[in-house]
C-alpha positions in Angstrom: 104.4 118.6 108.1 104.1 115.6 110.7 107.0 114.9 113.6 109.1 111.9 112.0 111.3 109.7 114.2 114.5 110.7 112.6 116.8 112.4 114.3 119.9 114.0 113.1 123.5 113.1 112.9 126.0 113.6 116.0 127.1 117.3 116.2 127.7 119.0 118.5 125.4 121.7 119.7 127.7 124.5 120.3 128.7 124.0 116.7 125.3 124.4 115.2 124.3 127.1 118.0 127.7 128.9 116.8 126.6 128.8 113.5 123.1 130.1 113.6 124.4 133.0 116.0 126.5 134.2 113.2 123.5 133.4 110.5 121.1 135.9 112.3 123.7 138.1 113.3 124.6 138.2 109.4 120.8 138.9 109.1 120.4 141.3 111.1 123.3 143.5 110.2 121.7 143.6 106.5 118.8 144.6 107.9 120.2 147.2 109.8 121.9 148.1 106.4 118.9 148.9 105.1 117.5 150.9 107.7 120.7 153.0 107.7 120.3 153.4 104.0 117.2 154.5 103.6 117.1 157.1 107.1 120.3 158.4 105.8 118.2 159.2 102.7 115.8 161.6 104.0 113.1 159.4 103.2 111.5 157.9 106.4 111.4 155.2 108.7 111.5 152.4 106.3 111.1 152.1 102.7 108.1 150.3 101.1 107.1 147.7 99.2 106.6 149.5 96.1 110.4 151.5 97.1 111.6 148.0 96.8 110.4 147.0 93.6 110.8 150.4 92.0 114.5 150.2 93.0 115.3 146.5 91.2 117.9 145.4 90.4 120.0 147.9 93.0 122.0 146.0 95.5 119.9 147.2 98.5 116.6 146.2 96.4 117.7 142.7 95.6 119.2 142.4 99.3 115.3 143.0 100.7 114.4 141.1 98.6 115.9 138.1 99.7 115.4 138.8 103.0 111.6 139.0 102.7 111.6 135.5 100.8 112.0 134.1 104.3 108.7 135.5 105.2 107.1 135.5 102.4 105.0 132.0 102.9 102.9 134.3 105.6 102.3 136.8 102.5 104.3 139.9 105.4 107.4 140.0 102.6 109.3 141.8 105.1 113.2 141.4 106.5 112.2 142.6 110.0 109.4 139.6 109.8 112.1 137.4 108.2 114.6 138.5 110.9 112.1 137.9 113.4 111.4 134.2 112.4 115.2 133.3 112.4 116.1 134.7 115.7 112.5 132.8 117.5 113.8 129.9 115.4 116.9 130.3 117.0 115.1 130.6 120.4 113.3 127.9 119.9 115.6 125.4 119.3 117.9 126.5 122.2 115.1 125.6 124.5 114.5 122.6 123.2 118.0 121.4 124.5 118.4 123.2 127.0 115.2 124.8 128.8 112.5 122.3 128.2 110.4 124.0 129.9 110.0 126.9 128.1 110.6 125.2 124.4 106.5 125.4 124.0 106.0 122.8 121.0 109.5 121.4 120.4 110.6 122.9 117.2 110.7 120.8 114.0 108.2 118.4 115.5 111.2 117.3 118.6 113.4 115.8 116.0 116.0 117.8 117.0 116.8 118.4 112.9 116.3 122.7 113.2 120.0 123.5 112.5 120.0 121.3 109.5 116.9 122.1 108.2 117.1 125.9 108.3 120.3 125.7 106.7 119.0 123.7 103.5 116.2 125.7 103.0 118.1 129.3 103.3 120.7 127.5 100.9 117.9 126.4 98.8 116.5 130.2 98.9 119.7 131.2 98.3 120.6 129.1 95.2 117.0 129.7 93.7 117.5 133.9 93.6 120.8 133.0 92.1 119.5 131.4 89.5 116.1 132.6 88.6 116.3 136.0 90.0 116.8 137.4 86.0 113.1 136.4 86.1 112.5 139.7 88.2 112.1 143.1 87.4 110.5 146.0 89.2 107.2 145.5 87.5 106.8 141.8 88.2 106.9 139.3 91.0 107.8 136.0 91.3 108.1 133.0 93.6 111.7 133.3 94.1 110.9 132.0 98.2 109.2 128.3 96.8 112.5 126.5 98.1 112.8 127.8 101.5 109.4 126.7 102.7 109.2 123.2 100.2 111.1 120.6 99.2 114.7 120.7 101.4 113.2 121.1 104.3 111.0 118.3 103.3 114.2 116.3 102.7 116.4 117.1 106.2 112.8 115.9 107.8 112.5 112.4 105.9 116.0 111.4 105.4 117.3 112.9 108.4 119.9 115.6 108.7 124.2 115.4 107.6 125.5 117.7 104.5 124.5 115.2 102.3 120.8 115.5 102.5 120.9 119.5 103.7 123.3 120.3 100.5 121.2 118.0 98.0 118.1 118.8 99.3 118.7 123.0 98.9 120.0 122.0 94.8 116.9 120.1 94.3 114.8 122.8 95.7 116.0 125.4 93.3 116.2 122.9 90.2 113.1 121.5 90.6 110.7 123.5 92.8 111.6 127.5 92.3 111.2 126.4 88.1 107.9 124.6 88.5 106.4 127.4 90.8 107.3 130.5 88.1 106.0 127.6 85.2 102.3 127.4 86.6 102.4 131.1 88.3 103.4 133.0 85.2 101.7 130.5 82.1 98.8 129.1 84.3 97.6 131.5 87.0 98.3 134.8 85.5 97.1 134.4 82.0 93.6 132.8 83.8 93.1 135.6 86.7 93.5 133.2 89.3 95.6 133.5 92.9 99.3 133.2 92.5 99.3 130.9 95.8 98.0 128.7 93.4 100.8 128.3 91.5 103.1 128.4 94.5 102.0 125.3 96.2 101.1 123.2 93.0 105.0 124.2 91.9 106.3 123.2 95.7 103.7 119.8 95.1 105.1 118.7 91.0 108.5 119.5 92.2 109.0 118.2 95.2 107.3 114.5 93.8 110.0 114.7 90.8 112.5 115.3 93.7 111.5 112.3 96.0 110.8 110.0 93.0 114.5 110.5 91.8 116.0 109.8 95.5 114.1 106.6 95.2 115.8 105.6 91.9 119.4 107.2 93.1 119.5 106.5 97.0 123.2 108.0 96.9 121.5 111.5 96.9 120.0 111.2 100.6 121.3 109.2 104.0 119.4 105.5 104.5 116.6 105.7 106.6 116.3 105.7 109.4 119.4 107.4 110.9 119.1 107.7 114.3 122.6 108.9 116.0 122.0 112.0 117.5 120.3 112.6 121.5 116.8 113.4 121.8 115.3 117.0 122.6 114.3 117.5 125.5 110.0 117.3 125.0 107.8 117.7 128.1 106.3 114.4 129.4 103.4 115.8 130.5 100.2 115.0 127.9 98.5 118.2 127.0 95.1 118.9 127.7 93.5 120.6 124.5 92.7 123.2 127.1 92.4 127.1 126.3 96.0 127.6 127.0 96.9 125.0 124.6 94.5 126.3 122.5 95.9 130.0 122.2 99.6 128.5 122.3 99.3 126.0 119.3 97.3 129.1 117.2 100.8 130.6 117.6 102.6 127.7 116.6 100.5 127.7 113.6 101.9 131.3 111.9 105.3 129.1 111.8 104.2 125.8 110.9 104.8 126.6 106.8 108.5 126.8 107.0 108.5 123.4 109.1 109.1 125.5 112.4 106.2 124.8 114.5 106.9 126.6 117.6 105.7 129.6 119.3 109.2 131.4 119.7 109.0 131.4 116.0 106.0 133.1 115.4 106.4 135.7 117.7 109.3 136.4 116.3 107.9 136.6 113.0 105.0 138.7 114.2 106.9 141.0 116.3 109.6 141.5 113.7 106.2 142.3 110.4 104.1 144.7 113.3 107.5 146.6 113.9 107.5 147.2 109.8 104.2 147.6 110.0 104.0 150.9 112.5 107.1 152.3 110.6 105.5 151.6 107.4 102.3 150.3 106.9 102.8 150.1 103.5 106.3 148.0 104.0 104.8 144.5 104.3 102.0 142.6 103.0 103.3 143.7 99.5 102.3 147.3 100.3 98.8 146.3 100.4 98.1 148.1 103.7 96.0 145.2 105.0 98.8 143.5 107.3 96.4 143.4 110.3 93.3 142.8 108.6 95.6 139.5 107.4 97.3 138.9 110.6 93.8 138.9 112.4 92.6 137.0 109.8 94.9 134.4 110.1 94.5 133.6 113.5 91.1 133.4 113.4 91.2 130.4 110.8 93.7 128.5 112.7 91.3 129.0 116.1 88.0 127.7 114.5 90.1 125.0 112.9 91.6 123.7 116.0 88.3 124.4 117.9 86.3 122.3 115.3 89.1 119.8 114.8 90.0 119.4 118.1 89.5 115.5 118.3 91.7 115.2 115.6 94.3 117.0 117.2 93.7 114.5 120.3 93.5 111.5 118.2 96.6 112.4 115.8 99.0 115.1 117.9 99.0 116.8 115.1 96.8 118.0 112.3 97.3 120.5 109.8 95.3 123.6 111.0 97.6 126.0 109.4 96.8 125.2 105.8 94.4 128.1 105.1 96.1 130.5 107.4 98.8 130.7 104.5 97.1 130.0 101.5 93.0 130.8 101.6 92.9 133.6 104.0 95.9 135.7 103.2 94.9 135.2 99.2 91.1 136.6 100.5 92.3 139.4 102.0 94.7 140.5 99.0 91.8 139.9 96.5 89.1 141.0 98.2 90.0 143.5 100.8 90.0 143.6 104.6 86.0 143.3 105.5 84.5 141.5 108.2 82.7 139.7 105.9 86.1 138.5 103.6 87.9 138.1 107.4 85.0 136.1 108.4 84.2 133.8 105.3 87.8 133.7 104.6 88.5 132.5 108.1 85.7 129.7 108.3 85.6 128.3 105.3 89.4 127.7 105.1 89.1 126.1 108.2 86.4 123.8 108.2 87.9 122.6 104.4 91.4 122.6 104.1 92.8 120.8 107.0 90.3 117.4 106.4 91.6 117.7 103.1 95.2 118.0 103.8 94.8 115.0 106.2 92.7 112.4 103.5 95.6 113.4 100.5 98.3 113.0 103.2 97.2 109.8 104.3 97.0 108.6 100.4 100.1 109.3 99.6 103.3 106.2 98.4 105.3 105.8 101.5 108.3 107.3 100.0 106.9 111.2 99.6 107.0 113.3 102.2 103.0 114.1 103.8 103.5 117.9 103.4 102.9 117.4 99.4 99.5 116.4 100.6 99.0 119.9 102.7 100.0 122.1 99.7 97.7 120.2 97.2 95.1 120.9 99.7 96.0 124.8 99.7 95.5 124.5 96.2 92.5 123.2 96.2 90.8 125.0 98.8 91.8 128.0 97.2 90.4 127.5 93.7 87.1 126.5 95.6 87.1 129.2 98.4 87.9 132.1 96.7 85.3 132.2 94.2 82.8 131.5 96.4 83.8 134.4 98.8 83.1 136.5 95.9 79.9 135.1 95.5 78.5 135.4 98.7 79.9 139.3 99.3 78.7 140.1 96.1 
């Protein structure tokens, strides 16, 4: 998920800022819906994961539902994470026209594309419950979020932004993605024991090459590239310098990095919004698991060792994919295997030193005309077929 040169069509900023305010506000009002519902029950602070999926297909159930698809590529599952993420996005992207200073990384890589992004990949989340969600039912899940974290975000960043590419991008994401993900999670991973993620990113990989492969042989469906109209975001002239400041801000900016974000506002958002759910109910997020901070902790140690150990490629590149086993090899080791210090720990490492390299050498393979985030999702696969096993190996 690399900062591309395209930047997106002239509109004006109020506009977009308008429309997001009235996004998160629509947000948050749901999720104050379901806090209202459920105190006014008698039953707690918040309801549960397992409340949730014992209450499908109710409207509230379905509602959190879909709210937790935004955070579910962090495995939290959780509207106040999901809420979180929207209004740091939000943030985010308001500093990055108008307080420079405080933007931290520029969200979406400085391309200035956030507004058009976030909108194809909530309508792509949007279309792909609408038209797989019969695939759920209170005793099974399924990778109903693929789209919002995949392909049209994917799209907005390689083509650029305009309703063309936002509106296409979000169809192609539930036509193509969302079917292939619930294909290998529910006839490949499930029937042979091995981590749903699995199935996730290998779905968001075969679908989003089918999707890119068809806008090369119909160009009507995206904008030429490049399209270059709209100003530049403001981005901080100043060179960083890898220092320990840098270090702890860009292990932030990794929690966000999955949904294309890439900005510290956004994950502390996000984590604010799933350790609020998490002292109301531990067993909210995290699918109930109870092992939220256990992940959490997890997760930032894998994206410190690898930017520690990758440093010079972070120097050499200004950017490298460090995030790849905080949402794919750690989160999957701490649901399989519990919270230890030794899953934390081998987990943490081994995700680190493996998956990023790999991201990078599949990335850099890749025709010209796909997107390099196919090559960081073929590398969560991958390094989570190997890793977990061998966790289990070495913890006995």
């Amino acid at each position: 998920m690399q900062s591309l040169s395209e930047k997106a069509p002239s509109v004006s900023p109020s506009r977009l800022l308008t429309l997001w305010i009235v996004t998160v506000l629509m947000v948050a009002l749901a999720t104050t819906w379901v806090a209202l519902n459920y105190s006014n029950n008698g039953a707690g602070y918040w309801p549960g994961y397992n409340d949730m999926m014992a209450s499908l297909p109710s409207p509230l159930a379905w509602l959190r539902w879909v709210l937790g698809d935004i955070s579910e590529v962090a495995f939290y599952k959780h509207e106040l994470a999901s809420l979180g993420l929207l209004l740091g996005g939000a943030l985010g992207y308001w500093a990055s026209r108008y307080a420079g200073a405080w933007q931290g990384f520029s969200i979406c890589y400085g391309t200035g594309l956030w507004p058009w992004l976030v909108s194809s990949s909530l309508l792509g989340l949007l279309l792909s419950n609408a038209l797989w969600g019969w695939t759920l039912t209170a005793d099974t899940w399924q990778p109903t979020f693929a789209a919002f974290v995949s392909l049209p975000a994917a799209m907005v960043l390689f083509f650029g932004g305009g309703w063309k590419v936002t509106i296409n991008g979000a169809i192609l994401g539930a036509l193509l993605v969302t079917p292939a993900c619930l294909l290998i999670v529910n006839f490949v991973c499930l029937p042979l024991g091995l981590p749903v993620v699995v199935g996730n990113v290998l779905g968001m990989a075969v679908g989003s090459v089918l999707a890119f492969v068809l806008c090369r042989a119909v160009p009507a469906l995206v904008s030429p590239r490049p399209h270059v109209t709209a100003d530049p975001p403001a981005i901080s002239e100043k060179a960083p310098d890898y220092g320990v400041i840098w270090t702890i801000r860009r292990v932030l900016a990794d929690f966000s990095e999955a949904p294309f974000f890439g900005n510290e506002w956004a994950s502390l958002g996000m984590l604010a919004g799933v350790l609020i759910a998490c002292a109301l109910n531990p067993l909210s997020p995290a699918y109930g698991s109870g092992l939220l901070l256990h992940m959490v902790a997890a997760q930032a140690l894998t994206s410190l060792v690898g930017i520690i150990v990758w440093r010079h490629q972070w120097r050499k590149r200004g950017w490298y994919p460090t995030y790849v086993p905080l949402v794919s090899v750690v989160p999957a080791a701490v649901l399989t295997y519990g919270g230890s210090a030794s899953v934390m720990l081998c987990s943490a490492v081994l995700g680190a030193l493996i998956a990023p390299p790999l991201a990078c050498a599949i990335a850099q393979r890749l025709p010209s005309y796909l997107h390099p985030y196919i090559g960081n999702v073929l590398s969560m696969a991958i390094s989570t077929l190997l890793i977990i096993p061998l966790i289990g190996v070495l913890i006995g």
